[in-house]
KOLFIFI-479541 format. One line per field, with one value per residue (C-alpha): residue in three letters; x negated, y, z negated; residue number from 1. Coordinates in pm, 1 decimal, always signed. Each point is the difference from the previous one (the first is absolute). Example, Ala and Ser with C-alpha at 12.3 -4.5 7.8 and 13.67 -1.06 7.14 Angstrom:
# residues 2
code = ALA,SER;
u = -1230.0,-137.0;
v = -450.0,+344.0;
w = -780.0,+66.0;
pos = 1,2;
END
This chain:
# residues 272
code = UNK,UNK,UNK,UNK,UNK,UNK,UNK,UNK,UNK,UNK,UNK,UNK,UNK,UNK,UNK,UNK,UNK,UNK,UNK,UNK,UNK,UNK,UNK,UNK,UNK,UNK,UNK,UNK,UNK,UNK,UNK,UNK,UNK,UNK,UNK,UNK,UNK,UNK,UNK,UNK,UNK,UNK,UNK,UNK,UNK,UNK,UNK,UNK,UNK,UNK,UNK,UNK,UNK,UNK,UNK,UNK,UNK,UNK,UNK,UNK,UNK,UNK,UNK,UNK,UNK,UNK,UNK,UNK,UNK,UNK,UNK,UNK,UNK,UNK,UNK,UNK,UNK,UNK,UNK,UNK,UNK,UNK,UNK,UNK,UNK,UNK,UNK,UNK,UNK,UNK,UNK,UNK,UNK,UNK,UNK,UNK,UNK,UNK,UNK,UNK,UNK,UNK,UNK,UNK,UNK,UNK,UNK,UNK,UNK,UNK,UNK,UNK,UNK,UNK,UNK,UNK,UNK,UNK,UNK,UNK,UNK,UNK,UNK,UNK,UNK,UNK,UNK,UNK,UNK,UNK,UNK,UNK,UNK,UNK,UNK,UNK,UNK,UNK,UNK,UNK,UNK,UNK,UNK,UNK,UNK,UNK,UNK,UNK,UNK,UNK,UNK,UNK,UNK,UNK,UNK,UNK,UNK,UNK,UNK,UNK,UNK,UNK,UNK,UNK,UNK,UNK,UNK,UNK,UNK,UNK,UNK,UNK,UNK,UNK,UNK,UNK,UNK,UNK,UNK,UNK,UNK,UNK,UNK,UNK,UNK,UNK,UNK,UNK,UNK,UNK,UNK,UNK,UNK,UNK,UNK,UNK,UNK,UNK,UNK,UNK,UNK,UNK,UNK,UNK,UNK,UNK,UNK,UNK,UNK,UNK,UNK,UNK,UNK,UNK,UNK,UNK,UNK,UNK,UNK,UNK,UNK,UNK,UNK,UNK,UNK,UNK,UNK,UNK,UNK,UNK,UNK,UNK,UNK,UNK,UNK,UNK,UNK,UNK,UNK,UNK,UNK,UNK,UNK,UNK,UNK,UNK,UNK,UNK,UNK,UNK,UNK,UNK,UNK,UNK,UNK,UNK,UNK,UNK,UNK,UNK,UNK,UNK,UNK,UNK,UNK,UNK,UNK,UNK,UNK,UNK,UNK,UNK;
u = +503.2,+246.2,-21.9,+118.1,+33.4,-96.6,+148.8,-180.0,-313.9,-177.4,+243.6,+60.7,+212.9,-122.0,-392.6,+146.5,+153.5,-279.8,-202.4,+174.6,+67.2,-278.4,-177.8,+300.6,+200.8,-108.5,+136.4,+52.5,-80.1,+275.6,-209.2,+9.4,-349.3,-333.1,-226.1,+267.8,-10.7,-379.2,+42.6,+226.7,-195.2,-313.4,+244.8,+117.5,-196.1,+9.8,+149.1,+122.8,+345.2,+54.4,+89.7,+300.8,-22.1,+338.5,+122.0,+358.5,+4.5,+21.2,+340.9,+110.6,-40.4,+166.2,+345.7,-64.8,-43.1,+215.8,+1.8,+253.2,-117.1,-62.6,+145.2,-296.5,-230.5,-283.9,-260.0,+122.9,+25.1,-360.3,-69.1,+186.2,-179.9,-343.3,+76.1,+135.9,+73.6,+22.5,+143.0,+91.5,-61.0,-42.6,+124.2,-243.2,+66.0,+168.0,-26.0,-98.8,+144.5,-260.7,-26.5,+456.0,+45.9,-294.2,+200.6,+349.9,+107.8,-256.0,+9.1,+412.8,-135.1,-294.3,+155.2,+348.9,+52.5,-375.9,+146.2,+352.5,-237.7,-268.3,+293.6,+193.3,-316.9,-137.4,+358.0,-92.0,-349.0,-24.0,-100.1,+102.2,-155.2,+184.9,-3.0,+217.8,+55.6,+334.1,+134.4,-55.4,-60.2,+195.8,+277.4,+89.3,-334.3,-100.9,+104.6,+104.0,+41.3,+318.5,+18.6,+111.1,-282.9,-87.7,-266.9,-108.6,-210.4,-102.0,-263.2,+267.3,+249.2,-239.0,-106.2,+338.3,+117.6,-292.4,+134.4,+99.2,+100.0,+311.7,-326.5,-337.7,-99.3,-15.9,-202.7,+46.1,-237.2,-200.9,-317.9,-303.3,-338.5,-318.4,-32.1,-342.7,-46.5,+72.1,+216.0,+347.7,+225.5,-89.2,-151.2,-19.1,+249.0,-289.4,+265.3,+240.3,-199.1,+33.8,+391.2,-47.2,-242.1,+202.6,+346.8,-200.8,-192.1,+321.8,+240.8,+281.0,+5.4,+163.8,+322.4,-85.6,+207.7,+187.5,-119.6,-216.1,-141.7,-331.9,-138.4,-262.3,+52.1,+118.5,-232.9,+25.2,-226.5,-138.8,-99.2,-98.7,-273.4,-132.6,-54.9,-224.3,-164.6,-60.0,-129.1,-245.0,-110.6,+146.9,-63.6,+327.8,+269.0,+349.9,+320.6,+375.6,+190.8,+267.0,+256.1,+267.8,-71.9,+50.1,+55.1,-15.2,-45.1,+86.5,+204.0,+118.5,+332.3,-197.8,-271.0,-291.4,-148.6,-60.9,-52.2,-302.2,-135.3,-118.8,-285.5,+19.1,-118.7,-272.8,-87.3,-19.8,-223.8,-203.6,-94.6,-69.1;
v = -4060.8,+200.2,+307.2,-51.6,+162.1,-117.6,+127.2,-76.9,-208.7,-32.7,-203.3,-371.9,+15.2,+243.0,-143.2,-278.8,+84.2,+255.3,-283.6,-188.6,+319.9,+221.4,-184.3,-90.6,+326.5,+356.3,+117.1,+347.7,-68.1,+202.0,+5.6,+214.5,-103.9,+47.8,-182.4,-287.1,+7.2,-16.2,-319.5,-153.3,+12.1,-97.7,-305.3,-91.5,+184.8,+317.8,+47.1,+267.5,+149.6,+319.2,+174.7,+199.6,+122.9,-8.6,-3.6,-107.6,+269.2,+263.6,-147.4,-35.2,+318.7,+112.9,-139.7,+154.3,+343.9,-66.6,+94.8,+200.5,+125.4,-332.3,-312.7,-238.3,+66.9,+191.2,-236.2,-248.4,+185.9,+75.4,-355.4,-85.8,+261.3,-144.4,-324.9,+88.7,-236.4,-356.8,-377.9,-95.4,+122.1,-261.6,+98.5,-146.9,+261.1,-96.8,+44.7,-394.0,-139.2,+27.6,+401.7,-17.7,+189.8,+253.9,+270.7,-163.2,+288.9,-27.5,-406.1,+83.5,+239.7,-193.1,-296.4,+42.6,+337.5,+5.7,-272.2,+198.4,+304.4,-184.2,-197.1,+344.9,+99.0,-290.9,-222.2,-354.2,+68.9,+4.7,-370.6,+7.2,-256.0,-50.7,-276.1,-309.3,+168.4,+151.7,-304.6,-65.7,-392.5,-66.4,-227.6,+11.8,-157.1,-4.4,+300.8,+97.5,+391.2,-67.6,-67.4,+340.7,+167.0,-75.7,+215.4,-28.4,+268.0,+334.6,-109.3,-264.9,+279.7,+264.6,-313.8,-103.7,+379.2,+41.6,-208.7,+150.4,-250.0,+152.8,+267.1,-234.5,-333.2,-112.6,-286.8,-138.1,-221.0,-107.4,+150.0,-114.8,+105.2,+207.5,+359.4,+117.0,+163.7,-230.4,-350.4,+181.2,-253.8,-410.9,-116.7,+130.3,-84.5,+75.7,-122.5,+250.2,+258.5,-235.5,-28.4,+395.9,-29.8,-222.4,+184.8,+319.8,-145.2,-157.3,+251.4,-55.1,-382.5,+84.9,+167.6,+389.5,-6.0,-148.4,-245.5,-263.5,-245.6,-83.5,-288.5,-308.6,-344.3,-1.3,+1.2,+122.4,+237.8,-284.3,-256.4,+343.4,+99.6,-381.4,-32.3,+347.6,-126.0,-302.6,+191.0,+196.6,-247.8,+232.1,-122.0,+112.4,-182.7,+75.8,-58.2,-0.3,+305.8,-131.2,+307.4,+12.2,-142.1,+297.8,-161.7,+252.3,-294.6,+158.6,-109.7,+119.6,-13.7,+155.3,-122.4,+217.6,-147.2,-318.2,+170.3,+160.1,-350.9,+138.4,-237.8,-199.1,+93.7,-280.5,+141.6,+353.3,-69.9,-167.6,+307.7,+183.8;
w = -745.5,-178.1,-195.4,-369.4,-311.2,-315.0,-303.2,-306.5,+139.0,-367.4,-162.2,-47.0,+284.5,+224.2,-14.3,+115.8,+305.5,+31.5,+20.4,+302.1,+190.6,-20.0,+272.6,+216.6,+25.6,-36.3,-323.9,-202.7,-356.2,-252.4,-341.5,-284.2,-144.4,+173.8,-263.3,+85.3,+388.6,-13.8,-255.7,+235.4,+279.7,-206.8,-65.7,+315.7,+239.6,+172.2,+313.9,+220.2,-149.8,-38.8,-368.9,-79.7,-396.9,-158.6,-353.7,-73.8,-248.7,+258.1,+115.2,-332.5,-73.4,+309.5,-136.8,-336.1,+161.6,+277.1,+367.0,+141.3,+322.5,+169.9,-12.3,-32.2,-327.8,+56.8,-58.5,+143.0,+319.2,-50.2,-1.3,+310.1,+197.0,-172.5,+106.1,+335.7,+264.7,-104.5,+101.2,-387.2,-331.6,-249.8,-413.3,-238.0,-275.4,-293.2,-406.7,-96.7,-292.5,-290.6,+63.3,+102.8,-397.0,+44.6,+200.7,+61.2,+197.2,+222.9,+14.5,+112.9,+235.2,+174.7,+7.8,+25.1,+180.6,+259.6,+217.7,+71.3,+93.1,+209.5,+147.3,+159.6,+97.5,+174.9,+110.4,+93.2,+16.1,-379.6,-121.9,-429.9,-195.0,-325.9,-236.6,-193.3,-301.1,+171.6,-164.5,-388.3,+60.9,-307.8,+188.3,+403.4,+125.5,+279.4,+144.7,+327.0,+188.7,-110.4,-359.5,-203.8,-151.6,-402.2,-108.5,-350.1,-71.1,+136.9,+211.9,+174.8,+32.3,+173.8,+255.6,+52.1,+76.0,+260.3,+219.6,+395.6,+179.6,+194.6,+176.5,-24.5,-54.6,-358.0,-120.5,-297.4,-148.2,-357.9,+50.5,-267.3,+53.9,-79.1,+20.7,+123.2,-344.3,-235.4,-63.1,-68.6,+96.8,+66.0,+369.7,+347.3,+245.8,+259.0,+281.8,-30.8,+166.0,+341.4,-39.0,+43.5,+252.5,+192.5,-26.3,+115.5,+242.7,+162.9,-112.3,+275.7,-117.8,-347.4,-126.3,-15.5,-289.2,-297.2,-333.3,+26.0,-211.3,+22.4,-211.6,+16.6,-212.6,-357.5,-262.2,-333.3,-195.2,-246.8,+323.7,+160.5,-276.5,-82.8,+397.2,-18.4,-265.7,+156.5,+318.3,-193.8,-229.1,-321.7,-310.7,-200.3,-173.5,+197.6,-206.7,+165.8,-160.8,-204.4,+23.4,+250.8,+351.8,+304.4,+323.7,+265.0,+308.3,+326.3,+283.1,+306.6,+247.3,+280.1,+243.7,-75.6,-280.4,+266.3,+285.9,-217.2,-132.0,-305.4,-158.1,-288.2,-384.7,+62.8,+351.6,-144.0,-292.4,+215.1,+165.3,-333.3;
pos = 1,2,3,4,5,6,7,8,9,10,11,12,13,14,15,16,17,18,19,20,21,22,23,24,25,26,27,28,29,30,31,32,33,34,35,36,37,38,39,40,41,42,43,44,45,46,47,48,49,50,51,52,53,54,55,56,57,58,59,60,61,62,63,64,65,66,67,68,69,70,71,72,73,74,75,76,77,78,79,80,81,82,83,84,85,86,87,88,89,90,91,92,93,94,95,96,97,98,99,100,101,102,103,104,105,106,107,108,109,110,111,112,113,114,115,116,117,118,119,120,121,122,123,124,125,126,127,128,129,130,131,132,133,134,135,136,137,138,139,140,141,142,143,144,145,146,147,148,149,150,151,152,153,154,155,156,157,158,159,160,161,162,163,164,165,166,167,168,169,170,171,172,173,174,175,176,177,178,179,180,181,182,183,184,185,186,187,188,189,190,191,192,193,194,195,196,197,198,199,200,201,202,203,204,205,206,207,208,209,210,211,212,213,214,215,216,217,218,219,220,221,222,223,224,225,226,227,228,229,230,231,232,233,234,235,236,237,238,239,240,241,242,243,244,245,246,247,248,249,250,251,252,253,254,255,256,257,258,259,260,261,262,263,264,265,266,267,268,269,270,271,272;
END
């Protein structure tokens, strides 16, 4: 069993690995809101993981102030020493794209500039998630670790900055699912909480850094939503958007994405 931080447990992300881990590993739970960690684990179950409170805001505010005295930011210090000892720290904070315009700074911060931080603190312990939209799927599908970055908005450009792959391992993937508060983005990708689990279960079987693509069969939004519907007997009229096609299809030039054997969309939905 290994000891493992989880930053950001509430989200559509983090509830998912949450989910896998909590009874598997003994984990420290980085949240910001209470009312949410008690929602989460009315969701998923409780378990025994310890909480560290933490609010982004604290280390944003340490850069606007500055820090001259020490060369780590204060909170974030704070939250090193709260955390203490640990096997892997897992990133599952990150501005999602509906709320990417509310605050930009702070999207450019959390997602773009967090990882860089979390990544000198933490080395090849740090495991980044980040997401497809590196890439603006306009032309260049499918994609590999190597293809030059395309972002076409602000919320692409603060995923594609947050990317540390030369100090931790960065996985890159299209992640679709529900948070535990609400439908904010399309299905669960219930799986990807095992690819996690086994990377940090078997830690010294996988590259300790660098880019890597993680990604399941292709499907496209339209075949992903009439299948859902389909699945939960919906009674709603689904129409094909006519305005430009985005293909962000992943692809990969390294072995991990294999080595991981990452299920298919059918095989996922299944599990829903």
């Amino acid at each position: 069993m290994s000891r493992i931080a989880l930053i950001a447990p509430t989200g559509m992300l983090g509830s998912a690995v949450y989910d896998v881990l909590k009874d598997r590993h003994e984990l420290i739970l980085v949240y910001r809101d209470e009312s949410r960690l008690e929602l989460l684990e009315r969701t998923y179950g409780k378990s025994s993981a310890r909480g560290v409170r933490f609010d982004l805001a604290a280390l944003r505010d340490d850069f606007l102030r500055g820090f001259t005295t020490q060369s780590i930011a204060p909170s974030l210090a704070a939250l090193v020493d709260g955390i203490g000892e640990v096997d892997g720290v897992v990133n599952a904070a990150g501005v999602i794209k509906p709320y990417s315009l509310v605050d930009p700074f702070m999207t450019l911060f959390i997602n773009g500039t967090v990882p860089h931080l979390l990544a000198a603190a933490y080395g090849s312990r740090l495991i980044q998630i980040t997401t497809d939209c590196a890439f603006s799927g306009l032309d260049g599908a499918p994609y590999t670790e190597d293809s030059p970055h395309s972002p076409n908005d602000l919320y692409g450009l603060s995923k594609s900055i947050g990317e540390p792959s030369g100090r931790s391992l960065v996985l890159r993937t299209s992640i679709i699912g529900p948070e535990i508060h609400g439908f904010v983005s399309l299905v669960a990708w219930v799986k990807f909480g095992r690819v996690v689990d086994e990377i940090v279960s078997h830690r010294g079987r996988y590259p300790d850094h660098g880019l890597f693509h993680i990604f399941s069969t292709a499907v496209t939004k339209y075949e992903m939503v009439t299948a859902i519907a389909k699945k939960y007997d919906v009674k709603a009229m689904i129409t094909p958007d006519n305005g430009p096609a985005l293909d962000r299809r992943l692809a990969t030039v390294k072995d991990l994405n294999g080595a991981l054997r990452v299920p298919s969309f059918g095989d996922m939905l299944a599990d829903m």
